[in-house]
Structures are given as structure tokens and as C-alpha cells.
C-alpha positions in Angstrom: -5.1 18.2 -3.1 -6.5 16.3 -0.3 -7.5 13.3 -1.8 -4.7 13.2 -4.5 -2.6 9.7 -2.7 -5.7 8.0 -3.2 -6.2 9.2 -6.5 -2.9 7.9 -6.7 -3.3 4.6 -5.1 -6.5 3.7 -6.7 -6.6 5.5 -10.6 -4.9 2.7 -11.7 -7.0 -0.4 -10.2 -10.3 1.4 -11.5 -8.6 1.9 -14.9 -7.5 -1.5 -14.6 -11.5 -2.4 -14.7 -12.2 -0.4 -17.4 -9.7 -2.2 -19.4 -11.9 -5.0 -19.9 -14.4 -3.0 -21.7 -11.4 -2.0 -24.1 -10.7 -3.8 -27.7 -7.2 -6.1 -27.9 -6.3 -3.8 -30.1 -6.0 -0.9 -28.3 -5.3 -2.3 -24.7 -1.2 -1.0 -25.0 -2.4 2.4 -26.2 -4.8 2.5 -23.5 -2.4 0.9 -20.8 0.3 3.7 -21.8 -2.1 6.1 -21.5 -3.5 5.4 -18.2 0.4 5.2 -16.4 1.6 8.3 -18.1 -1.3 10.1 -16.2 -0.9 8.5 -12.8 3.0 9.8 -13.7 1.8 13.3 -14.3 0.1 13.0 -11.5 2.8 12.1 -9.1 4.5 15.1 -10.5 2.0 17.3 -9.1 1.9 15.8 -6.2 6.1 16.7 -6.3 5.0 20.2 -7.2 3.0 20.6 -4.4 5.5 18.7 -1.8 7.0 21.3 1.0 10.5 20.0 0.6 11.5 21.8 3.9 9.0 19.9 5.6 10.4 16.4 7.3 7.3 14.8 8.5 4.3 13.6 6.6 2.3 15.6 4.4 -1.0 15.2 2.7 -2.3 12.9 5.2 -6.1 11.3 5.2 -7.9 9.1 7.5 -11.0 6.8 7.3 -12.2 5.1 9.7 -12.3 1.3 8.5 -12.6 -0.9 12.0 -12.3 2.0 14.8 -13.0 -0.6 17.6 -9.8 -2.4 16.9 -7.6 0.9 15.5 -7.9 0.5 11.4 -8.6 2.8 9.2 -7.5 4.0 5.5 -4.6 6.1 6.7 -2.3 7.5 4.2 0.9 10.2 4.0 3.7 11.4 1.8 7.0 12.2 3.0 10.8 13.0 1.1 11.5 9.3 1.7 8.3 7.9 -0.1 7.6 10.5 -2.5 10.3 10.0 -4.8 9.7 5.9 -4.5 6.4 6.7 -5.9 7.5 8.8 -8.5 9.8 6.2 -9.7 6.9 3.3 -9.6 4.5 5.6 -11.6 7.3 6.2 -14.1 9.2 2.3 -14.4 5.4 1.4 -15.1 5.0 4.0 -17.4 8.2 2.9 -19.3 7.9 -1.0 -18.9 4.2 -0.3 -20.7 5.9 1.4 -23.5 8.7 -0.9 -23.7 6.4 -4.1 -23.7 7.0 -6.4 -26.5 4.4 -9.5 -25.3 1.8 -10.8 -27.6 0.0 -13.2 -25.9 -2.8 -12.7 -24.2 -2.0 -8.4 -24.1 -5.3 -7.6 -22.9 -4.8 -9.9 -19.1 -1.2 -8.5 -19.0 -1.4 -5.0 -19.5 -4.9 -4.9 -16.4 -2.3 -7.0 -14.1 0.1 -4.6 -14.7 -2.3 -1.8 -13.2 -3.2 -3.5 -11.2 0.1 -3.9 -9.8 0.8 -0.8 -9.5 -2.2 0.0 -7.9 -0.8 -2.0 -4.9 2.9 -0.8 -5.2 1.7 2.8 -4.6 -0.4 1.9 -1.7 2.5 0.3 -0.1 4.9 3.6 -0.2 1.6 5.6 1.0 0.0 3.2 3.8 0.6 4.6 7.1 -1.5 2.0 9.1 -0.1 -1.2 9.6 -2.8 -3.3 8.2 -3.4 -1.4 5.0 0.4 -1.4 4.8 0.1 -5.1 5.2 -3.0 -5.1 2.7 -1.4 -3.7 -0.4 1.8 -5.5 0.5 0.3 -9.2 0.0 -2.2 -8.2 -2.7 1.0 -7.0 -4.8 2.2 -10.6 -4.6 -0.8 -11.8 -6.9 -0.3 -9.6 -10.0 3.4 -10.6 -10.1 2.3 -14.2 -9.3 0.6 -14.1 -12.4 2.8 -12.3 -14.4 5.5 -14.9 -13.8 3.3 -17.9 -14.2 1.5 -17.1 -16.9 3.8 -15.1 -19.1 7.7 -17.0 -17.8 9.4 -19.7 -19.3 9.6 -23.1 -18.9 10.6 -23.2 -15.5 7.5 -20.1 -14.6 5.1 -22.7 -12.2 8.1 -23.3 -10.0 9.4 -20.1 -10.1 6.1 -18.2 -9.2 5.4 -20.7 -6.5 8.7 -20.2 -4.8 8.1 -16.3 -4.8 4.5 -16.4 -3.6 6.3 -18.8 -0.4 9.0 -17.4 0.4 7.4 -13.5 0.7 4.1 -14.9 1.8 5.7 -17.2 4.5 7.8 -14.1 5.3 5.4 -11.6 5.8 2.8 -13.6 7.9 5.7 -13.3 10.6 5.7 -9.7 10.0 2.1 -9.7 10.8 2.1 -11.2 13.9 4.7 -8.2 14.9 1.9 -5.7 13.8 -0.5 -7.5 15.5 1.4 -7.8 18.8 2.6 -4.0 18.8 -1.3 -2.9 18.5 -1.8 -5.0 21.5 1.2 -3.3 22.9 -0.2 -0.1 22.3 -3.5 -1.3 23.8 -2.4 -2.3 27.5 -0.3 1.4 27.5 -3.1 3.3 26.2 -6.5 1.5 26.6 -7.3 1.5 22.9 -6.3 -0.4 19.7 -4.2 1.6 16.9 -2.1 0.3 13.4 -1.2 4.2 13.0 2.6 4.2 12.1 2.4 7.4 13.8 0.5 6.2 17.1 3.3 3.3 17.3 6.6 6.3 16.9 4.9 8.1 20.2 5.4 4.6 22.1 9.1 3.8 23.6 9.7 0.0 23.9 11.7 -2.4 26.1 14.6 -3.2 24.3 13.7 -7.2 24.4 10.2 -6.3 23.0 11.9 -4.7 20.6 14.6 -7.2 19.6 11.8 -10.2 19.3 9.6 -7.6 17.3 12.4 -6.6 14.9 13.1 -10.0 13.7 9.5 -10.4 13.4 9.9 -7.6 10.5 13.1 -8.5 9.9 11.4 -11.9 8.4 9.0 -9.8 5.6 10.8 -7.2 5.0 14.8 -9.5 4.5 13.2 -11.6 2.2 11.4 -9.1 -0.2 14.9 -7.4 -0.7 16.0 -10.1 -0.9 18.9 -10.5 1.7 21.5 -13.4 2.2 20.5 -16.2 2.8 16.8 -15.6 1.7 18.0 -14.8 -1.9 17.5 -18.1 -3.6 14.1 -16.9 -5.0 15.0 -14.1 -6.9 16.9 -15.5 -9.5 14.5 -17.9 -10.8 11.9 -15.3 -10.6 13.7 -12.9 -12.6 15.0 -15.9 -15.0 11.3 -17.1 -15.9 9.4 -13.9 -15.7 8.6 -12.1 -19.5 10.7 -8.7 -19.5 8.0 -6.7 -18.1 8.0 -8.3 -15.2 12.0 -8.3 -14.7 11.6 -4.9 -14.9 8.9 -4.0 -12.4 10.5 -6.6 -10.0 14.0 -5.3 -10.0 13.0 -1.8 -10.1 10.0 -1.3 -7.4 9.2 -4.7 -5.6 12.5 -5.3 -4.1 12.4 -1.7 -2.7 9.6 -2.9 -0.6 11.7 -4.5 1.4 14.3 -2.0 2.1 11.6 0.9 2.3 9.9 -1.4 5.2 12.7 -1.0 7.4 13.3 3.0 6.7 9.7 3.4 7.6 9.3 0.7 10.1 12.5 -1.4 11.6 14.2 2.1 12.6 12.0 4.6 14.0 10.3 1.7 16.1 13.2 0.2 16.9 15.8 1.9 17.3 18.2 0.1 20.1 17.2 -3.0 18.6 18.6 -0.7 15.1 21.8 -0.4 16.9 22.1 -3.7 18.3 21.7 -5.5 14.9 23.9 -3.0 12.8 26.5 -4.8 12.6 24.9 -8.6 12.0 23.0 -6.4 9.6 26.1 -5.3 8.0 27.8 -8.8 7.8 24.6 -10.2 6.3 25.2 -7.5 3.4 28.9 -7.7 2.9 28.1 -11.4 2.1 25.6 -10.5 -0.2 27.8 -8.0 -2.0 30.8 -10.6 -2.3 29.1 -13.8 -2.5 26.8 -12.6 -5.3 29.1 -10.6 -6.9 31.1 -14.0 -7.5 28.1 -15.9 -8.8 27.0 -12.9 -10.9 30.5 -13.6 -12.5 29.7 -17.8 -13.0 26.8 -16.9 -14.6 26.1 -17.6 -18.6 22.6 -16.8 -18.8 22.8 -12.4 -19.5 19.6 -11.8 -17.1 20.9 -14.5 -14.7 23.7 -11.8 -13.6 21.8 -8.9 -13.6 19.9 -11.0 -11.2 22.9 -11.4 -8.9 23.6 -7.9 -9.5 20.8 -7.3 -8.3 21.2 -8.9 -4.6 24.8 -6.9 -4.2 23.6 -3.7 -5.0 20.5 -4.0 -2.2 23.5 -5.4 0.1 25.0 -2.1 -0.1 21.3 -0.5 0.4 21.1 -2.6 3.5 24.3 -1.3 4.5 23.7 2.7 3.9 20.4 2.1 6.2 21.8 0.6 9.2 24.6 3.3 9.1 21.8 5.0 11.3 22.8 8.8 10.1 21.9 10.6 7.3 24.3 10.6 4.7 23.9 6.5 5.1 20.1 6.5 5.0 19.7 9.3 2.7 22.0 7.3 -0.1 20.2 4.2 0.5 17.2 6.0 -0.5 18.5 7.6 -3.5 20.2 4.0 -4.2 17.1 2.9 -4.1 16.0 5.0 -6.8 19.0 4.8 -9.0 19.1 1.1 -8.8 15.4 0.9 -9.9 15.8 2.8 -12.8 19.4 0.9 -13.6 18.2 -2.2 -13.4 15.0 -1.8 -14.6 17.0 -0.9 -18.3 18.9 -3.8 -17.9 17.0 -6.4 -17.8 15.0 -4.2 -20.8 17.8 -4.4 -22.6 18.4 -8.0 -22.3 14.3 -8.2 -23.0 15.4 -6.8 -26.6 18.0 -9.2 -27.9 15.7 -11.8 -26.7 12.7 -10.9 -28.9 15.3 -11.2 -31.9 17.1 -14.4 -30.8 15.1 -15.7 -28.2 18.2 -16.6 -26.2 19.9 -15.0 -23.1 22.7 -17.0 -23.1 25.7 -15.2 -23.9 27.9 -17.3 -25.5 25.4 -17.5 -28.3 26.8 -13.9 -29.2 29.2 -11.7 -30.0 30.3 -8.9 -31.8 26.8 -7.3 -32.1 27.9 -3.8 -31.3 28.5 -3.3 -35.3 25.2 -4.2 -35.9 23.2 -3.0 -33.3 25.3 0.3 -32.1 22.8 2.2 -30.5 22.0 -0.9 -28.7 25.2 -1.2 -27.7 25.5 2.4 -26.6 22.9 2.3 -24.1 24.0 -0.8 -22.8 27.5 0.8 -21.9 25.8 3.8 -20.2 23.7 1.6 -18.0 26.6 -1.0 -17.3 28.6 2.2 -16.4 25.7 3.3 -13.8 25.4 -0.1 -12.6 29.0 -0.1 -11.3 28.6 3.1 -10.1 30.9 5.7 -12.7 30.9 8.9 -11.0 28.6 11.3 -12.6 26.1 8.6 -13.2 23.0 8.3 -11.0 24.7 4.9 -9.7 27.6 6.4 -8.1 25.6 9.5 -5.8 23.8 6.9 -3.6 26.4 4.4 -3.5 28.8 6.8 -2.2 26.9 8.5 0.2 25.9 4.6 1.2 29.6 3.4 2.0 30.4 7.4 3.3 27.6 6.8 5.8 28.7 3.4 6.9 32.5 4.7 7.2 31.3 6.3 10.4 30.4 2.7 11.5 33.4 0.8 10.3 36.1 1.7 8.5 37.3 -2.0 8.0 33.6 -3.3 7.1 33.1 -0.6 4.4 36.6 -1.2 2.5 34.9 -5.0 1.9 31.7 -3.4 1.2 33.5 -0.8 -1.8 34.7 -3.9 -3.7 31.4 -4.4 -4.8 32.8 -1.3 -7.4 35.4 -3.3 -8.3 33.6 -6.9 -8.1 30.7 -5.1 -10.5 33.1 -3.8 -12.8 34.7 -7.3 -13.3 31.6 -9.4 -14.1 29.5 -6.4 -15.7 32.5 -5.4 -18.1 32.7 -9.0 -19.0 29.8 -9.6 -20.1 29.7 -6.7 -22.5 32.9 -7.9 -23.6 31.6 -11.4 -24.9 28.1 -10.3 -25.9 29.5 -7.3 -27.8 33.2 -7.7 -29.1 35.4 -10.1 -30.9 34.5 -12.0 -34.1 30.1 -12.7 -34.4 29.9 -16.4 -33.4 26.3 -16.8 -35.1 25.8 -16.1 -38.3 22.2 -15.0 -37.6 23.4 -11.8 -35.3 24.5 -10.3 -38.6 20.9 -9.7 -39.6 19.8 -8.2 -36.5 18.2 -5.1 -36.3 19.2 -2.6 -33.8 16.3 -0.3 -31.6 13.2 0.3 -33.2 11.7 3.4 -32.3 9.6 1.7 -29.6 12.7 0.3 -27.8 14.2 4.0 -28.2 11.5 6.0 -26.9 11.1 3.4 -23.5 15.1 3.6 -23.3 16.0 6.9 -24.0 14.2 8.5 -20.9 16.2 6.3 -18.7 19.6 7.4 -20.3 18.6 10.9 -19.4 18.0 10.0 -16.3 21.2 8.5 -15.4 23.1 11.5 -16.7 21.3 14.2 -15.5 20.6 12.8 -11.6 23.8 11.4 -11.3 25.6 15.0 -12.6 22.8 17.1 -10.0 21.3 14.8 -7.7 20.2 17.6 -5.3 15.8 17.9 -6.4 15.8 14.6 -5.0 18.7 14.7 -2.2 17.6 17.5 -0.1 13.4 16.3 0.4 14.8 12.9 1.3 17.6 14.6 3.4 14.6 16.9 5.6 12.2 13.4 6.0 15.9 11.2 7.0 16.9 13.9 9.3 13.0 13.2 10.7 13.5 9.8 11.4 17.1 10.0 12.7 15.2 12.2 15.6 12.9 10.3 15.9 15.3 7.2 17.0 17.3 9.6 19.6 14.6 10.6 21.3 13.3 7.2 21.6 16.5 5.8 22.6 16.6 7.1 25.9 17.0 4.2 28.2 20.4 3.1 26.7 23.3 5.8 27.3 25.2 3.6 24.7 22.8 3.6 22.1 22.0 7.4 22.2 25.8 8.1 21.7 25.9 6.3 18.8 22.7 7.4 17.2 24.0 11.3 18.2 27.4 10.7 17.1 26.0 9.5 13.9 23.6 12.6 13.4 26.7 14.9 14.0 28.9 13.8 11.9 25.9 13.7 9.5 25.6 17.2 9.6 29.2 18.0 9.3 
């Protein structure tokens, strides 16, 4: 078991080469094949997890640069291991799910090899391979957007690659100044994550430093007002894409500051709570409303998309674990929500090629089991209790409660806001009289669509009914962090009140 997270990380990039040697013909087969055992193999590594343990398990180091402090460093924990899980298996099922023709062979390598990158990312535990795999998974999805999109996929691709890239080079002049940081208090160079928790900062080191990550990581979310890229990506990238962006490249961003923005700084954490929070209430509201303006069907799962990571925002900077602990488990359920969405909207456009939605209506009596689905994840999406959507949610706005009461009543109408443009939707794609003639001759799931869609129903019933196999690991590495943040928040009497109060009442 000691070298299984780079077996992890790298499986997929070497199979990824060995794709080229394979025949058109069998490249989906193959592709399938390869995810479902870096999925198996995530599993094991589940098996083997000590989900009593909070801090970092299965760690390995290799030198790379000692002189200046970098080396391969990796490490699981509760927080990361499920993310990985989740990015082996949305792969897994966007593979099996894929509908593209053109050029397979390309697509289904950039695939692994995006996933390559997106595992590396929830395992790196030195800055600069954190920083590594973070940029390189911008060139798969560069490509996947501009190569497979729509009309509008050159502009669309550009504007992700510039906004993140721009982003993140901020975030590396952070990482760059903290190892020099660590350098003048120590006499030697280190990226180790866990070198950089040992050290206690000035609190105006740490509020320049945490907008420096505040830029990389905000954006990848995306946050208010860095949001305006995300809807033309999702809008122009093929369905495979949607789903790989919605369900594990936006939790980049929120995973960054778990693992980064808190236990390094945490008075900064406290100071920017609530600026933090008002950023994400206007996400919630803001896009809620455009979500509801919108007449293109992927175009408001989009916007969905941005209010639901506002409430993720919100459930981190709550600072105790209820708040942190449903943020990771939104995290998940939002990935695998999301990621059938926009799946689902991928299927009606392969029949009609059109997302609009007034060019439908009435297709629930001829595609029920279609419809079906699309009720259970719309019912997830605006968080029904005893679906997956509703268990991090909850624990999200519960955490935040012990914040502000006021701040989280505007934060829970996101239920109510998600339930008004999610329920109308369904009502004009899938009720009243058929408004095209042609919907009467489509065909409802094939048994491709079925077995890619299926899984994910399963999953939102049976986590959202017993949510507790992935609760309780992420509650032991949450509980870790929250420590980690008291004990490093000495110098402020202030700060440590809250962050104790918080813990507390989180254990209560």
C-alpha cells in the first residue's frame, strides 16, 4: 500500500499513452475499462483508510529539488479521500455515458489524462506539485472545450484558461513567498503543507498571503464576481466535459481553501468570514435569479451551479465542524448532482440537438424514465430531505447558524430560490401539450444512458438516507484542521474564542 496514491495519480496518464496504440474502435471500451479500475482502486485505498485517524495517511516523499524544499510529496486524509473517490467514479460514469463521435480516440486520452491531474491535486501535499497538477488540469479541459464545444468554444476556452491561469499565478507568488517565509525562520527552503502548519504567522502576512490564495482558489469555484467564466464554459463544452467540470474542477477551488486558506491562516480565516460570507449570499441570490432568466436548460444548471458552491463557501468559513464537514460532503453531493444534470440535458441534446427549452414540452409521456431521473436529481439539487443534496446543505447553513443567525436565513433561500427556477424548468420541458411535433418520436434511455445514470440515482438515495461511511472520516480529518487553527491562533484572544466557541458547539 505504500505506493498506491501514485498508482492513483499516475495509472491513468500512462494508460492515457497506451491509448494511442489502441484501434478507434475500441478506444470507449478501453477508456471504460481503464477508469473503472483506477475506481476499484480508490476503493481499496477506502478499505484500507483508518477512519479514526484525523491526519494524513499513506504519505510518500521524493526528493525532487532538496536545495530549494520540493519533492513528490503526497497524503490521504477523510477530507481528500472521498474527493478522489468521487473523481475516479464521475470519470468512470462520464466515459460510460459519452455519446461524442468525433475524433473518440483524442477525447477519451484527454479525458485520462485529466484525471490524472485532478487526482494529483486532492493528493499533493507540497505546494509546487499542488501547483503542478493544478495548471496542467487546465490543458485537458482547454481542449476538451475548444475542440469538442459549440460555436462559441474558442472564446469560451480562452476565457477559462485566463481567468484560472491569471488567477493562480497570484496564488503562486503566495507559495513562493511563504517558502521564503519558512526560509528566514528555519534556515532551509520547504513547499511541505505540513512544514508550513508547524509555522505561526503575523496576522498582516497572513491577510496579504490569504488574498494571494484567495485569487486561485475564488475563481476556480467560481465565486462572485469571478463567475462570468463558467457559464460560457459549461454552455460550449460537449456533455463530457459539463460533467467533469461541474462535478470535480470546481471543487478545486473550495478544497484549496479546506487544505490551504484555513489551517495557514486562520485569523486571517476569521477576519474574512464574514466578507467571505457576503460574497456567497450574493452568489446564492444573484445567481439563483439569473438561473431563473435563463432559456437555454444547461445555461441554469450553470447558475445553479455558482449558488450551490456559495453555500459551500459559506459551510467552510463557519470555521467548526458541522460547517466544514457539510461543505465537504456538499461538495460531494453537488458533484454527483450536477454531474447528472448536465448528463441529462447531454441526452435530449443528442436527439434534438437543442437545449433551449421552449423548443419542448410534454416529453415526460414519451420519454418517462427520462423524466423520472430527471425529477430525482432536480429533487437532490434543491436539497429534499433524504436525498444526498439535503445532508451537506444542512449541516452547511447549521454550521453557519453559529456565525449568524440573520446571514444564514438569506443563505436558506437558496432552497426556496432552487425550487422556483429548478421546478420550472421541469415544468416547461416536461408538461403541458408537446410543442414540436418531432418530440413525439423520441426515444427515451437507451441502455447506455441507463447504466451511466442509474448508479447516480442510487447514490442520491442511499447517501442522502445514511450519509454516515462518508460523515464520520471527514468529521475525524475536519476536527484535525479545526485544531490545527486554535492552536495557531494564539496571538489574538478574539480569534481563539471564536475558533473554540465554534469547536464546542461543534461537538455538542
Amino acid at each position: 500500500m505504500e505506493y498506491i496514491l501514485s498508482i492513483l495519480i499516475f495509472f491513468p496518464a500512462f494508460a492515457a499513452i497506451v491509448g494511442f496504440l489502441v484501434k478507434q474502435d475500441s478506444i470507449k471500451a478501453y477508456g471504460i475499462c481503464v477508469t473503472a479500475m483506477q475506481f476499484v482502486l480508490s476503493l481499496v485505498l477506502w478499505m484500507n483508510f483508518d477512519v479514526n485517524e484525523g491526519q494524513m495517511q499513506f504519505t510518500h516523499i521524493i526528493p525532487i529539488i532538496s536545495s530549494y524544499g520540493i519533492n513528490y510529496h503526497v497524503g490521504v486524509d477523510g477530507i481528500s479521500l472521498f474527493l478522489v473517490i468521487m473523481t475516479t467514479f464521475m470519470t468512470m460514469i462520464a466515459l460510460i455515458g459519452l455519446s461524442e463521435k468525433r475524433d473518440l480516440k483524442n477525447l477519451v486520452i484527454t479525458v485520462l489524462f485529466l484525471e490524472m491531474t485532478m487526482v494529483g491535486v486532492f493528493l499533493a501535499l507540497d505546494a509546487i506539485i499542488f501547483y503542478a497538477f493544478w495548471e496542467l488540469s487546465l490543458v485537458p479541459m482547454l481542449y476538451i472545450i475548444g475542440a469538442w464545444g459549440g460555436k462559441l468554444r474558442i472564446y469560451a476556452s480562452i476565457k477559462f484558461f485566463l481567468y484560472t491561469f491569471l488567477g493562480s499565478l497570484i496564488m503562486l507568488v503566495g507559495m513562493l513567498y511563504l517558502s521564503y517565509v519558512y526560509y528566514i525562520t528555519t534556515g532551509t527552503y520547504s513547499f511541505s503543507l505540513q512544514d508550513w502548519n508547524m509555522m505561526i504567522l503575523p496576522f498582516d502576512m497572513q491577510f496579504w498571503l490569504f488574498i494571494a490564495f484567495f485569487c486561485g482558489f475564488a475563481v476556480k469555484v467560481p465565486m462572485f464576481p469571478f463567475h462570468t467564466w463558467l457559464p460560457y464554459a459549461h454552455g460550449q463544452a460537449p456533455t463530457i466535459g459539463s460533467v467533469i467540470l461541474a462535478a470535480v474542477l470546481l471543487k478545486m477551488g473550495t478544497y484549496g481553501f479546506v487544505r490551504f486558506s484555513l489551517p495557514l491562516f486562520p485569523d486571517a480565516s476569521v477576519y474574512f468570514t464574514i466578507p467571505m460570507a457576503i460574497l456567497a449570499l450574493i452568489a446564492i441570490v444573484y445567481t439563483a435569479m439569473v438561473a431563473y432568466a435563463q432559456e437555454d436548460m444547461k445555461q441554469v444548471i450553470a447558475y445553479s451551479s455558482v449558488s450551490h458552491m456559495g453555500v459551500i463557501i459559506l459551510g467552510i468559513f463557519a470555521l467548526n465542524v458541522e460547517g466544514i464537514g457539510g461543505a465537504i460532503f456538499l461538495m460531494i453531493s453537488h458533484g454527483i448532482v450536477s454531474g447528472a444534470l448536465f448528463m441529462l440535458v447531454g441526452v435530449v441534446y443528442d436527439r434534438t440537438h437543442t437545449k433551449m427549452i421552449k423548443d419542448y414540452g410534454g416529453i415526460a409521456r414519451v420519454m418517462p424514465k427520462y423524466a423520472t431521473i430527471f425529477a430525482i436529481m432536480l429533487m437532490a439539487s434543491i436539497g429534499l430531505p433524504l436525498t444526498i443534496g439535503f445532508v451537506g446543505e444542512f449541516l452547511s447553513l447549521l454550521g453557519f447558524f453559529k456565525v449568524s443567525a440573520t446571514l444564514t436565513l438569506i443563505a436558506g433561500l437558496t432552497i426556496i430560490f432552487g425550487a422556483v427556477y429548478m421546478l420550472t424548468m421541469y415544468k416547461k420541458v416536461f408538461f403541458g401539450p408537446i410543442k414540436n411535433e418531432k418530440n413525439n418520436e423520441l426515444k427515451d434511455l437507451n441502455k447506455r444512458e441507463l447504466s451511466a445514470l442509474i448508479p447516480l440515482v442510487a447514490l442520491v438515495v442511499i447517501l442522502g438516507v445514511y450519509p454516515k461511511p462518508i460523515l464520520k472520516p471527514v468529521e475525524t480529518s475536519v476536527n484535525h484542521v479545526v485544531e490545527v487553527m486554535k492552536i495557531k491562533a494564539l496571538e489574538d484572544n478574539t480569534r481563539v474564542e471564536i475558533l473554540n466557541r465554534n469547536s464546542i458547539e461543534g461537538a455538542r
